[in-house]
C-alpha positions, 0 to 999 in steps of 0.5 A: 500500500506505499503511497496511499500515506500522501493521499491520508495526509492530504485529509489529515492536514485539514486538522478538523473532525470531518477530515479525520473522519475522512481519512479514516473511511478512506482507508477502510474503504482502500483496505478493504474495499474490494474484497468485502464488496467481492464478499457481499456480491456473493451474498446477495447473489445466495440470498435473492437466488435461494427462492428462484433457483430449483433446488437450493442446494444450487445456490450452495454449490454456486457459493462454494465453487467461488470460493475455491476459484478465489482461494486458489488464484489467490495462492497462485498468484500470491508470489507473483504479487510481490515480486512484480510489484517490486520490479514495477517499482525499481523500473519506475526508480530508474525512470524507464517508465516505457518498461512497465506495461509491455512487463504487465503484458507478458506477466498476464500471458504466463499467468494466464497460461500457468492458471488455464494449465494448472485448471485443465487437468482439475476440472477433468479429475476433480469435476467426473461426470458434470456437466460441460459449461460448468467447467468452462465457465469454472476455467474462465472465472479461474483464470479471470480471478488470477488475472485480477489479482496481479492487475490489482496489485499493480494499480494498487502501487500506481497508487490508484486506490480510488479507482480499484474500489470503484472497479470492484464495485461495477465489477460486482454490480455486474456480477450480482445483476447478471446472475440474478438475470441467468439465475433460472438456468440454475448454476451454469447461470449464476456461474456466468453471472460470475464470469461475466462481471469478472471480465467487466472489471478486468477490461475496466483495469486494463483500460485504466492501465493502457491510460495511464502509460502509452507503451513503446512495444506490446509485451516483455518478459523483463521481470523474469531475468534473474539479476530484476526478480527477488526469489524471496518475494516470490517465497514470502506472497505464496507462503503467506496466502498459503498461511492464510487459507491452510486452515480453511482447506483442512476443515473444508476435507475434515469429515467431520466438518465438511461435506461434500458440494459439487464434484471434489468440493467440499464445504464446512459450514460449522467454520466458514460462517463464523470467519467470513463475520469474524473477518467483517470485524477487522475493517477498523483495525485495517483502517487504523492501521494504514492510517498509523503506519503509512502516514507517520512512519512513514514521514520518520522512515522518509526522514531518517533514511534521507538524514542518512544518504545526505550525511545528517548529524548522528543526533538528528538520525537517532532523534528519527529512528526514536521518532519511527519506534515511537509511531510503530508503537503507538500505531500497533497500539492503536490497532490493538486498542480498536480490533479489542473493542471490536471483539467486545462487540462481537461477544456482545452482539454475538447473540443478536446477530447469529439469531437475526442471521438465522445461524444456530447459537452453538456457533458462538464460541468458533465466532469469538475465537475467529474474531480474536483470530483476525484481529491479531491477524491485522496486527501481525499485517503491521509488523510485516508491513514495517518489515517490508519498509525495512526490506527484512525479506529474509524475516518476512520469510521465516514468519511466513514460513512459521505461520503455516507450519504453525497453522497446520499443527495447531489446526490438525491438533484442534481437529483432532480435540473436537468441536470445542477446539475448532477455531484455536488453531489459526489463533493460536498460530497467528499469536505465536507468530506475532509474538516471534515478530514483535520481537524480531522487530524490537531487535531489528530497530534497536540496530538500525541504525548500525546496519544501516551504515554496515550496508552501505 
């Protein structure tokens, strides 16, 4: 999210109410914008589909089948994420701006490719017996949704965060009313409602892109040089979105938790309910947090780093480096303080919500672990966040590695201690690995300033 402070300060400069809680809404909306609309798209869609569709466990097949082609594409393009964001990048750094489209381009063409190779074969193995259309419209939304990811990324650091969130909601709308135009042909309908508001919002993102640089050739395979790419980057977005799904995956092929859907798909009721509310809960901690940590660390990162390449007194480049730990601490303490309000409301409104959602009361106790889960989750994003600004990748590594080592035990313990454990795995997992990192980072800022004058 690096830039997105410049537009932040912009409202905080008013120094009023109203601006503060302008930069605040702008920032939920840009941190979570998109994939709450992507979210709720889903739902409407479910919900105004259930009295029409014939039976109703199309809906649910429908449902689940989306899920699988986001997680999926989120796990095979979460490598290329990071590392084409850091080649788009140095290129723009080395003002060789006429690069970056025609890299675009052939990006999309290997991803396009990898997803359409890797799709193939599954719908054939996972999918015996159903019909045509479904896994031609399975491979389409598979391949439109590993497209969107890189596409997004890269506007997201052209810094045109305004016009991802209004993309995504034309996207969806499309989306929500084409399905629920082609919903009497029962789920080939709804799935093309799916495809066809997937290829409105990636033309509209590709139209955004040809607008802003006008490209000397059409396509380059630049980023995949050696001496241009960062392995570790790579590593670090498959490890994390892996970290982030693998709990999921195993309650979704758990038998005791899951059943089966459609083809190889399997569901589990019992845990994605509860994290798609818990995730609901950590809109204000995302928007403390680029508030917090992309305006005033940043303005300290900015200055120590420049106090440094100018030659700044040793005094003026410690006063900088205290003033970055102070904003880190506050801003994490900020956060802390929002996502804990954040889960007494949940145990308060818990109840009321899961009665008014028609959900059973017995999912309470998995709800307010998963809402616990998530908010250190939000935590743990602003510790990797500072290491990112500090370019820590070996760091990032190790926790992200850790993160999904310690998911799949904990989780599999908790599977294996039955329904009153459910839900402590990714918890507990993600408080380990927060602890590890806050640490790491205390160490890491207490030798800042030495290493950095090492590394020069």
């Amino acid at each position: 999210m690096a830039g997105i402070g410049f537009e932040l300060r912009k409202l905080l400069q008013k120094d009023t109410l109203l601006g503060l809680l302008q930069a605040y809404t702008f920032a939920g909306i840009i941190g979570s914008g998109p994939w709450v609309l992507s979210i709720l798209g889903i739902l409407i869609i479910g919900l105004l589909s259930n009295t029409v569709v014939v039976p109703s466990y199309l809906v649910t097949q429908f449902q689940t089948s989306v899920t699988y082609l986001i997680a999926s594409s989120l796990i095979l393009t979460g490598g290329v994420q990071l590392a084409f964001t850091r080649f788009v990048s140095d290129r723009l750094f080395e003002q060789r701006d006429e690069l970056v489209i025609p890299n675009l381009n052939g990006l999309l063409m290997v991803v396009v490719l990898a997803a359409a190779a890797l799709a193939v074969p599954c719908l054939f193995l996972f999918f015996p017996g159903l019909g045509v259309i479904y896994r031609i419209l399975m491979l389409a939304g598979f391949v439109l949704m590993c497209a969107i990811w890189v596409v997004t990324i890269f506007l997201s650091g052209m810094k045109r965060y305004k016009a991802i969130v209004l993309l995504f909601a034309l996207g969806y709308g499309v989306t929500v009313a084409a399905a629920l135009l082609l919903r009497r042909f029962g789920l080939e309908g709804l799935m093309a409602g799916f495809v066809l508001g997937h290829c409105v919002l990636l033309g509209g993102m590709l139209l955004l892109t040809a607008w802003d640089f006008r490209p000397q050739q059409l396509i380059a395979f630049d980023f995949t040089q050696r001496a241009l790419i960062h392995p570790s980057l790579l590593a670090i977005g498959l490890l994390y979105n892996l970290g982030i799904w693998i709990d999921k995956f195993m309650f979704w092929f758990f038998p005791d938790t899951s059943e089966p859907i459609i083809g190889a798909l399997r569901a589990s009721i019992i845990y994605d309910l509860p994290v798609f509310l818990a995730y609901l809960s950590i809109i204000p901690g995302m928007a403390v947090f680029m508030v917090r940590i992309e305006t005033d660390f940043v303005e300290y990162y900015d200055k120590f780093y420049n106090a440094v390449r100018s030659g700044g007194s040793l005094e003026y480049i410690e006063d900088m480096r205290d003033e970055m730990v102070y904003s880190i601490r506050q801003g994490l303490a900020e956060i802390g303080k929002i996502q804990t309000l954040a889960v007494l409301v949940t145990f308060v409104a818990g109840p009321s919500l899961l009665e008014l959602l028609g959900i059973s009361g017995l999912y309470l106790p998995l709800l307010y672990i998963q809402v616990i889960g998530a908010s250190l989750q939000v935590v743990l994003l602003s510790v990797l966040n500072v290491f990112f600004y500090l370019d820590q990748r070996r760091i990032i590594l190790t926790l992200c590695a850790g993160f999904v080592v310690l998911n799949v035990a904990c989780t599999a313990l908790s599977l294996a201690k039955g329904a009153a454990f459910y839900g402590y795995g990714f918890a507990l997992a993600v408080l380990a690995t927060l602890i590890v990192a806050l640490a790491l980072l205390d160490r890491k800022l207490d030798r800042l300033e030495y290493e950095t004058f090492m590394l020069q």
